[in-house]
C-alpha positions as CSV (number, residue, x, y, z in Angstrom):
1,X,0.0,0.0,0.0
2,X,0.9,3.8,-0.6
3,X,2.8,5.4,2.5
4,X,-0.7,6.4,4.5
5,X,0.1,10.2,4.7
6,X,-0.1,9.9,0.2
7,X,-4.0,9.4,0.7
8,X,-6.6,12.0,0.6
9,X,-8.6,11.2,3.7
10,X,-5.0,11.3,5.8
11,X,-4.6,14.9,4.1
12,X,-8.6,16.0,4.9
13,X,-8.0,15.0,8.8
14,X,-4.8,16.7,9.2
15,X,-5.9,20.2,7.1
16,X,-8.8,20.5,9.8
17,X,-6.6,23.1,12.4
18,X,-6.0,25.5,9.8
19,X,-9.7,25.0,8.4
20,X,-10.9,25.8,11.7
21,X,-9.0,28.9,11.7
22,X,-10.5,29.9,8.2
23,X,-13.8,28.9,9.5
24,X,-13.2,31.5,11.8
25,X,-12.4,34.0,9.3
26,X,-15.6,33.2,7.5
27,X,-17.9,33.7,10.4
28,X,-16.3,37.3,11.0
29,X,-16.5,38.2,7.5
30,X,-20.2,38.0,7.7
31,X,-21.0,39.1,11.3
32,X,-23.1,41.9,9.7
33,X,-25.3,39.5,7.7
34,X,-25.8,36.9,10.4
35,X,-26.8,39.8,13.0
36,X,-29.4,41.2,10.3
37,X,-30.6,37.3,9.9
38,X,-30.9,36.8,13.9
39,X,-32.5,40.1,14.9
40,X,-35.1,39.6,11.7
41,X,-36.0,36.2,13.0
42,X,-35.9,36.6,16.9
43,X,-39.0,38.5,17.6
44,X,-41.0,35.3,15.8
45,X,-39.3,33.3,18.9
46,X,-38.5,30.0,16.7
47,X,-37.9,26.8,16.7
48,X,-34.8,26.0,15.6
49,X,-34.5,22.3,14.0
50,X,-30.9,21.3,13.5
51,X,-30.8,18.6,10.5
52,X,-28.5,16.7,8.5
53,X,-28.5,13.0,7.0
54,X,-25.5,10.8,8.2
55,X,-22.5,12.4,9.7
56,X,-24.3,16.3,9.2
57,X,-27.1,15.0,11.4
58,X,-24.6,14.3,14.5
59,X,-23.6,17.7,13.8
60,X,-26.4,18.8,15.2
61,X,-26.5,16.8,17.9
62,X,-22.8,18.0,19.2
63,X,-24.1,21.6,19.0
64,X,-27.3,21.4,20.4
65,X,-26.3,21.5,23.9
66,X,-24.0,24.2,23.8
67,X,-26.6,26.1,21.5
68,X,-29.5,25.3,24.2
69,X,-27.2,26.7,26.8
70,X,-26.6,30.1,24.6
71,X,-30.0,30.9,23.5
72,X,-33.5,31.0,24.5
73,X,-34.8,29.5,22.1
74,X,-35.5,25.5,21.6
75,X,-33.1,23.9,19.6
76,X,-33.7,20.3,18.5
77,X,-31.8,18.5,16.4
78,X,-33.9,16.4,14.2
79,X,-31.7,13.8,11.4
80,X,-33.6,14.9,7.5
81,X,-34.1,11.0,7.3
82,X,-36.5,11.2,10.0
83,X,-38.6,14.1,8.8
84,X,-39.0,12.6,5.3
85,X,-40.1,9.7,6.2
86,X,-42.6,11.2,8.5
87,X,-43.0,15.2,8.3
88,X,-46.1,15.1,10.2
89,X,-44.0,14.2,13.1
90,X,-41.7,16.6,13.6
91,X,-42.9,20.2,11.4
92,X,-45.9,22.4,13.1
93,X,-47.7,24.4,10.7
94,X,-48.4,26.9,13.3
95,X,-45.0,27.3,15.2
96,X,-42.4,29.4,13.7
97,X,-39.3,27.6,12.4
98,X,-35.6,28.0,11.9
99,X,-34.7,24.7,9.9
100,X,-30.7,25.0,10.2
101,X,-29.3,22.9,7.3
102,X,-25.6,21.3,7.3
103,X,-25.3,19.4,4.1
104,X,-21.4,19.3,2.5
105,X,-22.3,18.6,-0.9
106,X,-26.0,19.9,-0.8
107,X,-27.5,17.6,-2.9
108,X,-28.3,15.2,-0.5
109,X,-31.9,14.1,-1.5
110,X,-33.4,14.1,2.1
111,X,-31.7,17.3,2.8
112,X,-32.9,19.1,-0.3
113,X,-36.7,17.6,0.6
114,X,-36.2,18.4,3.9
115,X,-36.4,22.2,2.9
116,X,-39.0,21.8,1.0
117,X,-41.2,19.9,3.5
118,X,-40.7,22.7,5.5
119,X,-41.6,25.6,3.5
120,X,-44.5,23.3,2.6
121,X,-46.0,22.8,5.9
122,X,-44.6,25.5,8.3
123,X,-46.2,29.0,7.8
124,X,-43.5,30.4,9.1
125,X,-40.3,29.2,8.3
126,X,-36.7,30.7,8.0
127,X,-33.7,29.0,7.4
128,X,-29.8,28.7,8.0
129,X,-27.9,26.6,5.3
130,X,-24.1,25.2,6.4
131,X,-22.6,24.2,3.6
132,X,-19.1,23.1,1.7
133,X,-20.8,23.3,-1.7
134,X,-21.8,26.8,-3.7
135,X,-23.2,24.9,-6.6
136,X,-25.2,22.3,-4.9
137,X,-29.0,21.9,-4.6
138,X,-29.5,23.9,-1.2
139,X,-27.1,26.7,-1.9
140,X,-28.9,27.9,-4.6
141,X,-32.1,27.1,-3.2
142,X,-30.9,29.5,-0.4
143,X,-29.5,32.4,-2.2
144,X,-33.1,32.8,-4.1
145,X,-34.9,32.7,-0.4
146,X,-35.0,36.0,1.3
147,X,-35.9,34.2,4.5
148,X,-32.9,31.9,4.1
149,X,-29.1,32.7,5.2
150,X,-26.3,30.9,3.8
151,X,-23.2,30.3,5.1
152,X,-20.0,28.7,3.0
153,X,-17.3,26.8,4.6
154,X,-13.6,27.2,3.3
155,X,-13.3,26.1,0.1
156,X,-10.9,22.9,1.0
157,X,-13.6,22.0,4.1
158,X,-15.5,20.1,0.9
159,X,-13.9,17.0,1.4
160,X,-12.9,14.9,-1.5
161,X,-12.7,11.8,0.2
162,X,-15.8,9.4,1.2
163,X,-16.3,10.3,4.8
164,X,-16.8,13.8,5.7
165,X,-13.7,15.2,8.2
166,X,-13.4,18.8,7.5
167,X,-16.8,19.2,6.2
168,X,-18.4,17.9,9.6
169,X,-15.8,20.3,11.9
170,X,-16.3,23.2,10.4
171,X,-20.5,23.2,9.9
172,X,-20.2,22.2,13.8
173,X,-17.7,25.2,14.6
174,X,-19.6,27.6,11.9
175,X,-22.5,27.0,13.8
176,X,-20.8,27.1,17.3
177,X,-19.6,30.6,16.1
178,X,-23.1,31.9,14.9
179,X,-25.4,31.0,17.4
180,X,-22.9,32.8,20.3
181,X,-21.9,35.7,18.3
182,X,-22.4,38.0,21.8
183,X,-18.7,36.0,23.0
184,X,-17.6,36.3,19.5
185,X,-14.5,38.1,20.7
186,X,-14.1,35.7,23.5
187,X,-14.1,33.0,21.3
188,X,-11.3,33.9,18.9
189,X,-8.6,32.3,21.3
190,X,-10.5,29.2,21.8
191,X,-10.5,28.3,18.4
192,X,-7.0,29.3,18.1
193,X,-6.6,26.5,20.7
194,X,-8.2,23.7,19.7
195,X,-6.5,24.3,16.5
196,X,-3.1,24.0,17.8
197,X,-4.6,20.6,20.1
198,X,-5.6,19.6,16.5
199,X,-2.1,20.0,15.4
200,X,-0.7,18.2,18.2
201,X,-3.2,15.1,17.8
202,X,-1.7,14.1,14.5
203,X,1.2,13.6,16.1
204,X,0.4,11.5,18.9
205,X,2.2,8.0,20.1
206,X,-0.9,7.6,22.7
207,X,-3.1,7.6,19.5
208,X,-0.9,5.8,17.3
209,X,-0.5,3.1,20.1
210,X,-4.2,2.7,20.4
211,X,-5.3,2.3,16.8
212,X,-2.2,-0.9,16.8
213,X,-4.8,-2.5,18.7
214,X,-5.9,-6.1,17.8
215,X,-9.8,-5.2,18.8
216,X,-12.7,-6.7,16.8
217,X,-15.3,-4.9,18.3
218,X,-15.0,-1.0,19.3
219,X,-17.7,1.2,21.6
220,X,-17.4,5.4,21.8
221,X,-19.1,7.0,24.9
222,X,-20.0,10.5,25.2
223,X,-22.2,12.6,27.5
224,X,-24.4,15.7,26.3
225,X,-22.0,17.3,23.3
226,X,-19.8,13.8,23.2
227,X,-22.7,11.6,22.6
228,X,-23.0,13.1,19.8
229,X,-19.7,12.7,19.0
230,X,-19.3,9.4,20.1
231,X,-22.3,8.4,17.2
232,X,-20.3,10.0,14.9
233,X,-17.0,8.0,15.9
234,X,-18.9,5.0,15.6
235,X,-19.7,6.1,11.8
236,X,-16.4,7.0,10.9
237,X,-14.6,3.6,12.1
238,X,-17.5,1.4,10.5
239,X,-17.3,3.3,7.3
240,X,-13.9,3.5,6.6
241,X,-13.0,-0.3,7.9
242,X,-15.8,-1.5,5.6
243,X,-17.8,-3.1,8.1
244,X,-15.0,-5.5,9.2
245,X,-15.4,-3.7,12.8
246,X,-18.4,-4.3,14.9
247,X,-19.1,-0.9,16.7
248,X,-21.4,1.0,19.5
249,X,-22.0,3.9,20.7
250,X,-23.7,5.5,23.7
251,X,-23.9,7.1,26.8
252,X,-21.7,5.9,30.1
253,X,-25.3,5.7,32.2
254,X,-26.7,4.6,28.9
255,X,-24.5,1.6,28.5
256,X,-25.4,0.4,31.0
257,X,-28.7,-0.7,30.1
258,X,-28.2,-3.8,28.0
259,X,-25.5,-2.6,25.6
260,X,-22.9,-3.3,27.7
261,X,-23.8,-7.1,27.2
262,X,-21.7,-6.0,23.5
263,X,-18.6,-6.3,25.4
264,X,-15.8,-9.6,24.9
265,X,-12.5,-9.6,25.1
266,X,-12.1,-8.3,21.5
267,X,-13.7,-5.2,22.0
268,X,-11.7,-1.5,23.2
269,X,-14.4,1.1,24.5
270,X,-13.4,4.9,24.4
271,X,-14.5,7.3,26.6
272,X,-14.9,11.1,25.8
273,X,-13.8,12.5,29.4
274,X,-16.2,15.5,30.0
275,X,-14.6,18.8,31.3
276,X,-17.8,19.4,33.3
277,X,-16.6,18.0,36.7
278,X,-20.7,16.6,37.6
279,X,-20.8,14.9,34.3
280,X,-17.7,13.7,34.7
281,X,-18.9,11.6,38.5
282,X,-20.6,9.6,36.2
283,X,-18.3,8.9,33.6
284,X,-15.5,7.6,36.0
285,X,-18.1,5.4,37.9
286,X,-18.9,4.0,34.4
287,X,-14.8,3.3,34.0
288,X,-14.7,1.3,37.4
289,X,-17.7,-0.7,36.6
290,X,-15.6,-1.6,33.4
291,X,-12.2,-2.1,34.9
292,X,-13.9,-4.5,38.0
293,X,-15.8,-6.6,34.9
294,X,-12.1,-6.7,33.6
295,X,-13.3,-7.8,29.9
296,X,-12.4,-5.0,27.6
297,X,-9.8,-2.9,27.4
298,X,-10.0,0.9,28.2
299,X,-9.2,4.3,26.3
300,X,-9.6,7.3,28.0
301,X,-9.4,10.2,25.4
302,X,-9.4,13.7,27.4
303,X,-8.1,17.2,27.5
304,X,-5.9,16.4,30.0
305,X,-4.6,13.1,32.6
306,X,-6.8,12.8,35.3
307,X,-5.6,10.7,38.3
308,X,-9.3,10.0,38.6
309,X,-9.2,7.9,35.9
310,X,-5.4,6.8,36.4
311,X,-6.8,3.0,36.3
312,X,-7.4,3.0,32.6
313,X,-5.4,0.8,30.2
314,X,-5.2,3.6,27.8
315,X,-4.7,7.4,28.2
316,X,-5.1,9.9,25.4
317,X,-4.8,13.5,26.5
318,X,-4.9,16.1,23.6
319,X,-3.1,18.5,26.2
320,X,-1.7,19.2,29.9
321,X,-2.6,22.6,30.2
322,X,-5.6,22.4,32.3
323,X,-7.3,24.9,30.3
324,X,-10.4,22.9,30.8
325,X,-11.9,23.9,27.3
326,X,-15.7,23.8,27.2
327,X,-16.9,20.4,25.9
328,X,-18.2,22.2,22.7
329,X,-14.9,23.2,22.0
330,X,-12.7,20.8,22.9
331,X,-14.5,18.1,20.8
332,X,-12.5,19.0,17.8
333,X,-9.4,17.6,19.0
334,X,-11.3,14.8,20.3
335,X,-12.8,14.4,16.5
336,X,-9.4,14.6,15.0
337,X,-8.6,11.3,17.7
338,X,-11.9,9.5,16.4
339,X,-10.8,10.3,13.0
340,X,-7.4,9.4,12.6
341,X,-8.1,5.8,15.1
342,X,-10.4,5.1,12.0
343,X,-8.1,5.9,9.4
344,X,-5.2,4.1,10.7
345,X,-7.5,0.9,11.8
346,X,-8.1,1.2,8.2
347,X,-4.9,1.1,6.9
348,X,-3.5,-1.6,9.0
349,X,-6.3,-3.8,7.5
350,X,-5.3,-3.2,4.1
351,X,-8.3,-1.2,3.0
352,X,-8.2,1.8,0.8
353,X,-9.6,4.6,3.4
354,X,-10.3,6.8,0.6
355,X,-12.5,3.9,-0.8
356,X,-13.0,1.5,1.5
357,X,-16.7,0.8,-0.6
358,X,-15.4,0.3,-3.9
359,X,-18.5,-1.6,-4.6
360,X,-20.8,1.0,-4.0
361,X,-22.4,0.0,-1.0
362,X,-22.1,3.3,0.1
363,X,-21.2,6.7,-1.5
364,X,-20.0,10.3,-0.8
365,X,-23.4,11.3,-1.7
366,X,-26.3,9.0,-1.0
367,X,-27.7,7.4,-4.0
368,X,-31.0,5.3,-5.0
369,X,-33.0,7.0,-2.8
370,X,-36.7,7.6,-3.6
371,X,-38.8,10.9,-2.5
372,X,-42.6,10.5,-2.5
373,X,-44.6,13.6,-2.7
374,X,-46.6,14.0,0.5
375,X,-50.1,15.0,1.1
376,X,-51.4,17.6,3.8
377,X,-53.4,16.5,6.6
378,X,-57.0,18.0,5.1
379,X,-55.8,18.7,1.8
């Protein structure tokens, strides 16, 4: 096989600090336009439906807590698979909507349905559109919606690879960045830091020990934003190991209840250590249920070593500052760690991580998928 660093998807993981830092950039350069978008909307007091298909759905569900926290409004993140196959349960005619769209390539056909649904059946509906893509489907359905607001990621974030690295980051940091623009300011050296943790993680013997690892079978835990991020762990190492690794994720107190019967001695579970010290009673609790069961091996990925959680196997620290980053934040490092475990589990197997579905089981943009037109209640 080629050296590893010669494929594309090693290349789209390790351009994510400085994409992050043009992300940045982008979100400053139109601070005007998004304030003009927020205060036109606000008044209406919306809903605000985060939605994706795939990886761009998780992205929603690793921003919704920090958003919730930010905002008064109700943010939900809702996947577009679920409201096509059943708008009726998820849009309100009567209750003013923000549908916030992350979509790389935009043509997604749930995504681009998804719009439509909801200018369909909301009376009141505005919309924020995250995307790598100016000439796909939902940008220009955007740009010719004066209740619509798009938002373009840096040119490189539109990943030429089959799983979505960059792309996912920055929609997730874009939207980070828009929805807190009061700390705007404040935020500027955080995202300086996690670029230079991003850095740092490609360079890691922790992680580079850890993905050497003979397991078969591979869980990722998370709490509030890192459940989020553990699902879309779990994606990455099942797409890009072509199946060949049987994979979980969850929450610790989730695991707890019946997927924890997944464990054998074949299978490594990673934890995403929370920053927030009361989350983080529960996650150790979780580890020394684990460790006293004494079937699976441990990895503990965090911001920094913790003697609370000195009895792991494994230890991956993206830093020893003690900066204690907000979750939000410090996930980026932590996805460059899910990323690059995948890639090299990848590798080591002997699949091409750049095509690890030459057959077309799956593809950078969905295919074969059938929309049906749908009928209003009463109509």
């Amino acid at each position: 096989m080629e050296p590893y660093e010669n494929y594309t998807t090693h290349r789209e993981i390790e351009q994510q600090p400085r994409l992050w830092r043009e992300t940045l950039d982008v979100v400053a350069s139109n601070l005007d336009a998004i304030r003009a978008f927020i205060e036109k909307i606000k008044e209406s007091d919306p809903r605000i439906i985060l939605s994706g298909a795939g990886s761009s759905a998780y992205i929603g569900e690793t921003v919704a807590p920090y958003i919730n926290a930010r905002t008064p409004f109700l943010v939900e993140p809702i996947a577009t698979t679920d409201i096509v196959a059943s708008p009726q349960s998820y849009l309100r005619n009567k209750r003013p909507t923000l549908l916030v769209s992350y979509a790389r390539s935009g043509n997604s056909p749930e995504s681009v349905a998804t719009v439509d649904l909801a200018n369909d059946l909301v009376e009141e509906v505005y919309h924020i559109i995250f995307t790598c893509n100016p000439e796909g489907s939902l940008a220009k359905r955007g740009e010719a919606d004066d209740n619509a607001l798009v938002i373009y990621m840096p040119e490189d974030a539109n990943d030429k690879g089959l799983a979505m690295t960059g792309s996912f980051s920055t929609m997730a940091l874009a939207s980070l960045l828009v929805f807190d623009l009061r700390a705007f300011e404040c935020l500027k050296p955080i995202v300086e830091r996690i670029a230079d943790l991003g850095e740092s993680m490609m360079h890691s013997d922790a992680l580079d020990r850890a993905a050497a690892g003979e397991f078969q079978k591979v869980v990722f835990l998370g709490s509030a934003t890192f459940k989020g991020l553990a699902k879309e762990a779990e994606l990455k190492m099942l797409e890009l190991n072509a199946g060949r690794i049987a994979t979980r994720s969850d929450t610790p107190l989730g695991f707890r209840h019946g997927p924890k019967s997944f464990i054998d001695e074949k299978t490594t579970v990673f934890q995403f250590l929370s920053n927030d010290p009361y989350t983080r009673k529960y996650e150790l609790d979780l580890l020394k249920e684990l460790k006293k069961d004494g079937m699976t091996t441990d990895v503990i990925i965090s911001e920094s070593e913790s003697p609370d959680a000195a009895s792991a196997d494994q230890y991956i620290a993206v830093s020893n500052s003690g900066e204690n980053l907000p979750d939000a934040f410090l996930q980026f490092p932590f996805l460059i760690t899910a990323q690059r475990l995948a890639f090299l589990k990848s590798y080591k197997q002997g699949i091409n991580p750049d095509d690890p579905s030459p057959e077309g089981v799956i593809n950078r943009v969905v295919k074969g998928v059938t929309l049906y037109p749908y009928k209003k209640e009463g109509a």
